[in-house]
C-alpha positions in Angstrom: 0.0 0.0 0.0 1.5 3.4 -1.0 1.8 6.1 1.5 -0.3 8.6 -0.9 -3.0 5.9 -0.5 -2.4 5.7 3.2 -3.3 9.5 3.5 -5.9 9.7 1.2 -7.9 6.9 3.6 -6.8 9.1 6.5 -8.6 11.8 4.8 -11.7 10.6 4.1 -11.7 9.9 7.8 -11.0 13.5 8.7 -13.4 14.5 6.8 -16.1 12.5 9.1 -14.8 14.4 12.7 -16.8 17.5 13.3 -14.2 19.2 15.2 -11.7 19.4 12.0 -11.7 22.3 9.7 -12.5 20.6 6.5 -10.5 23.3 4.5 -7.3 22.0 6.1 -8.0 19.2 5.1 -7.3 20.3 1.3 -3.2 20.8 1.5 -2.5 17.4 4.5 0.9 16.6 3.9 2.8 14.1 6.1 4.3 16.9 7.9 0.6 18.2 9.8 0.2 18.0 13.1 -3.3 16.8 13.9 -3.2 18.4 17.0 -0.9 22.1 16.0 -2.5 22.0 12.3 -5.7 20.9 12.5 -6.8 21.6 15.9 -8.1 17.5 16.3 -8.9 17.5 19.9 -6.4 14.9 21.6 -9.6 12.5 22.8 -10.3 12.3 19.0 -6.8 10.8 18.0 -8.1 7.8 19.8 -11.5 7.7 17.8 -9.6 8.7 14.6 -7.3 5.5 15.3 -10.1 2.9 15.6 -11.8 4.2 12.1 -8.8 3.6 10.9 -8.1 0.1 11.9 -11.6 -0.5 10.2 -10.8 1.5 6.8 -7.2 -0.2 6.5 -8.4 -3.9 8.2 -5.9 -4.0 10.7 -5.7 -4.0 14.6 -3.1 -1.2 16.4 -1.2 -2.5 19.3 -2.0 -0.7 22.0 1.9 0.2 23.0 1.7 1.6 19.7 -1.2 3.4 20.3 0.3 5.0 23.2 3.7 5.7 21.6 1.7 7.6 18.3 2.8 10.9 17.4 0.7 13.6 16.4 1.9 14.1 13.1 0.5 12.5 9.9 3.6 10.8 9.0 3.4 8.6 12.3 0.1 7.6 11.5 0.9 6.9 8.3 4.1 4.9 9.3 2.1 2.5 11.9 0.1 1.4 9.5 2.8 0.5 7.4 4.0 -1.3 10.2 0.9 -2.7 11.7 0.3 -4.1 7.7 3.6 -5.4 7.4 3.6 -7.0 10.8 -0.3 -9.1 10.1 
C-alpha cells in the first residue's frame, strides 16, 4: 500500500470528525500535526485510530497506540508497520 494511498484513507476519515476544519483538510501533507495543524482534539486521535483500523483492516497494538505521534507521518508509518507485521 502506497503512502499517498495511506493519506488519502486518512482523509476521508477527517473529513467525518466535526471538530476538523475541513479546508485543512485540502493541503494534509505528512508533515501536519493533527493536533498544531488541525486543531483535532487529543480524545479524538483515539476515535480517529479505531476508524482507521476499520478502513485499512488492521488491529493497532495498544503500545503503539500509546507511543503515536501527532503528526501525519506517524500515523501513516504504523500502519505501514501494523500491515507489514499481520
Amino acid at each position: 500500500m502506497e503512502r499517498k494511498e495511506i493519506i488519502d484513507g486518512l482523509v476521508e476519515i477527517l473529513q467525518t470528525v466535526r471538530t476538523i476544519d475541513q479546508e485543512k483538510l485540502k493541503d494534509i501533507k505528512e508533515e501536519t500535526d493533527f493536533i498544531a495543524d488541525l486543531k483535532t482534539p487529543s480524545t479524538e486521535m483515539i476515535n480517529i485510530a479505531a476508524k482507521a483500523e476499520q478502513k485499512f483492516d488492521l488491529e493497532f497494538d495498544d503500545d503503539d497506540i500509546d507511543d503515536l505521534g501527532s503528526k501525519v507521518r506517524d500515523f501513516v508509518d504504523l500502519i505501514i508497520k501494523t500491515k507489514a507485521n499481520s
